[in-house]
BALOBA-1460 file (C-alpha; in Angstrom, 3 decimals):
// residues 99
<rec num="1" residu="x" x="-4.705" y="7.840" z="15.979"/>
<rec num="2" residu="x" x="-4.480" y="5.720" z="12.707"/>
<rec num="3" residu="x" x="-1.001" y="5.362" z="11.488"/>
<rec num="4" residu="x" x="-1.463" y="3.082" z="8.137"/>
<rec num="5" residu="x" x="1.085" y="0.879" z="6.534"/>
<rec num="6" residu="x" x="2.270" y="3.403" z="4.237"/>
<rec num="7" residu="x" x="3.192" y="5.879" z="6.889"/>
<rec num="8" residu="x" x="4.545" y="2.984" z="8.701"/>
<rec num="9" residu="x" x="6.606" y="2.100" z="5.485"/>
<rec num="10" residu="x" x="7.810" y="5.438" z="4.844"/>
<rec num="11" residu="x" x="9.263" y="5.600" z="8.277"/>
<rec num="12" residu="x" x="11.051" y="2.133" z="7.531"/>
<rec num="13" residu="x" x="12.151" y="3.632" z="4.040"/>
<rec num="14" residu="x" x="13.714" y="7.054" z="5.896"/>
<rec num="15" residu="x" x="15.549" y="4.685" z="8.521"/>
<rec num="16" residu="x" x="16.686" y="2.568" z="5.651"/>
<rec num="17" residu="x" x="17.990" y="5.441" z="3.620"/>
<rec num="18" residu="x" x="19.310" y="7.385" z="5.882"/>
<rec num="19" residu="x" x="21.208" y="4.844" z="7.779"/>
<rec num="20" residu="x" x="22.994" y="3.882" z="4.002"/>
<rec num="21" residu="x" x="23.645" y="7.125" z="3.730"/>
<rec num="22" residu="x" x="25.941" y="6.965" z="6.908"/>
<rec num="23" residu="x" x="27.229" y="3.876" z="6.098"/>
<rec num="24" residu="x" x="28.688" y="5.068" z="2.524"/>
<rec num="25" residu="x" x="30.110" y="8.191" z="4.640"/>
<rec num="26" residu="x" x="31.993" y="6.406" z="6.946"/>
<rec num="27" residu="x" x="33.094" y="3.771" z="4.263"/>
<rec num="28" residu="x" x="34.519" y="6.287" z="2.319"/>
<rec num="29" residu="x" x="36.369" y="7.354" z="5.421"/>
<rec num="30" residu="x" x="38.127" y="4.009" z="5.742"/>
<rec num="31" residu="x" x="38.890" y="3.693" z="2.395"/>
<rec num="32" residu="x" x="41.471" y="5.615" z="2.352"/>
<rec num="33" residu="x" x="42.653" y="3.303" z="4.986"/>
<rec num="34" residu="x" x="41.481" y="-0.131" z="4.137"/>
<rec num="35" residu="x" x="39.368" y="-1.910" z="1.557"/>
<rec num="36" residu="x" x="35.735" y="-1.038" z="2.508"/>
<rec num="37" residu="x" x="32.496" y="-2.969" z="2.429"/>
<rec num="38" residu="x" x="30.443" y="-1.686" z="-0.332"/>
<rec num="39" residu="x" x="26.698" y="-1.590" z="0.057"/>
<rec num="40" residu="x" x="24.536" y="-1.646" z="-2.749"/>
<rec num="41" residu="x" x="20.915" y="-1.161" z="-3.555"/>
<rec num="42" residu="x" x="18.775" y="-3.322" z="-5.894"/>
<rec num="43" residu="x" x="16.687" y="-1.420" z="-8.539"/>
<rec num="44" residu="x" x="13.552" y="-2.317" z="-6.883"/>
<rec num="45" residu="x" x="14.486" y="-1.252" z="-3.302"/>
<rec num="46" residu="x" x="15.315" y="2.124" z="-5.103"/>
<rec num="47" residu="x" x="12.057" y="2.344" z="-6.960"/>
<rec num="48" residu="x" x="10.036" y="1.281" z="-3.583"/>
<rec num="49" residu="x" x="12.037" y="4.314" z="-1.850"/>
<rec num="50" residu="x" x="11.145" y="6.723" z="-4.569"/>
<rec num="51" residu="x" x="7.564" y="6.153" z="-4.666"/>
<rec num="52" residu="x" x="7.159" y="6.164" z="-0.566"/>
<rec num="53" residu="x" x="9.295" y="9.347" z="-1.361"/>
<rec num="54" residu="x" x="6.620" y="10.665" z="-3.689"/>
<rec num="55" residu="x" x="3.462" y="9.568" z="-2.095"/>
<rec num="56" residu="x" x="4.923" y="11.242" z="1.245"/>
<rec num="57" residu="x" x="4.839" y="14.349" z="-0.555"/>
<rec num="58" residu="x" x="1.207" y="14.163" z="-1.423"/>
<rec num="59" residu="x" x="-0.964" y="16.935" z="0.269"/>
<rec num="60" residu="x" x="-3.401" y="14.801" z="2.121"/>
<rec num="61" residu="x" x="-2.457" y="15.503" z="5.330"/>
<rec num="62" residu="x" x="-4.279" y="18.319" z="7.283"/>
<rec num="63" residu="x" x="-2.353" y="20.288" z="8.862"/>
<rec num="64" residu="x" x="-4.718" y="21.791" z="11.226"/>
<rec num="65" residu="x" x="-5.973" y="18.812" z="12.742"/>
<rec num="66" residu="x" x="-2.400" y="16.756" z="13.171"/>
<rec num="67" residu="x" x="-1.405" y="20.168" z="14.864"/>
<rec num="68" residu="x" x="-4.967" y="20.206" z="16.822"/>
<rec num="69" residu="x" x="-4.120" y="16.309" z="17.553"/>
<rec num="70" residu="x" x="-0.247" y="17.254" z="18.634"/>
<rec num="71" residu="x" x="-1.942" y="19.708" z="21.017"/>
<rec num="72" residu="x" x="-3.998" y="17.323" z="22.474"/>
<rec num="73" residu="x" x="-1.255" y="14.613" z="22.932"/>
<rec num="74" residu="x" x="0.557" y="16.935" z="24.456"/>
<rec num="75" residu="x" x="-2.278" y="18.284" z="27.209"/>
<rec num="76" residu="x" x="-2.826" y="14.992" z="27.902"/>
<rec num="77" residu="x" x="-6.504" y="15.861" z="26.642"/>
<rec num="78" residu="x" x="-6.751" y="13.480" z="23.372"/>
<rec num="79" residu="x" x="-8.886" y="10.194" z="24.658"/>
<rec num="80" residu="x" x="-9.529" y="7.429" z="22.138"/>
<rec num="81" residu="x" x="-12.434" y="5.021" z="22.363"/>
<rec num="82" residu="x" x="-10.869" y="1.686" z="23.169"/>
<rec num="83" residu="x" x="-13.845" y="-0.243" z="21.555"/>
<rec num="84" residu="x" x="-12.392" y="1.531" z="18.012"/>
<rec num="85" residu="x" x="-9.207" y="0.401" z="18.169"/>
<rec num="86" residu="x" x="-10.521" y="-3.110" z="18.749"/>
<rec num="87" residu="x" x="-12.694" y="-2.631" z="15.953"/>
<rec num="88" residu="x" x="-9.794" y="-1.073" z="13.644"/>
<rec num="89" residu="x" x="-7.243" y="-3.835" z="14.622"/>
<rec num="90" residu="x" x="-9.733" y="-6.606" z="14.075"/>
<rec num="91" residu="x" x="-10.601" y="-5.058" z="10.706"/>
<rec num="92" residu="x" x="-6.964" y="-4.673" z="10.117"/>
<rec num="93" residu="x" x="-5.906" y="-8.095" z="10.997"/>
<rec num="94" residu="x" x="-8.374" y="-9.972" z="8.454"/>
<rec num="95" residu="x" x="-8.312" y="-7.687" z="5.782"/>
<rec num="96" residu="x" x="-4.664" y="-8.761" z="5.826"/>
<rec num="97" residu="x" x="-5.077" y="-12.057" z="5.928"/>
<rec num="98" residu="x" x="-7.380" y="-11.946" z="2.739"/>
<rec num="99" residu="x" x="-4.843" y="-10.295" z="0.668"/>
């Protein structure tokens, strides 16, 4: 299973947004109460969370196979060559370090 830094980053964006989200709602809750903390986003945050936003949308995912995959997982049937993920991580871990 390959999950790359985009999916990785969209997850981190959802958390992100959706945890504001119920922030705001419970500050505006309190508010009527006390003087609430106000959270704000930067312009770039917001631009970062509407591209991950739109590249999640894209259609390159195949549904057939992540449900084949699921299936698998779920058997207990999907086995992964360990030598691959050596390879992968390795590759991974200098390709970062170049950029």
């Amino acid at each position: 299973m390959n999950i790359s830094k985009s999916q990785l980053l969209d997850g981190v964006m959802r958390t992100y947004l959706k945890n504001s989200e119920q922030i705001k709602t419970k500050a505006d809750i309190k508010s009527k109460e006390i003087q609430a903390d106000e959270l704000s986003i930067s312009a770039d945050v917001q631009e970062f969370a509407r591209l991950v936003k739109l590249a999640s949308k894209a259609d390159d995912i195949r549904i057939e196979k992540v449900k084949e995959l699921k299936t698998m997982i779920n058997a207990g049937t999907y086995n992964i060559d360990g030598k691959l993920v050596a390879d992968k991580i390795i590759e991974e871990h200098f390709t970062e370090k170049l950029i």
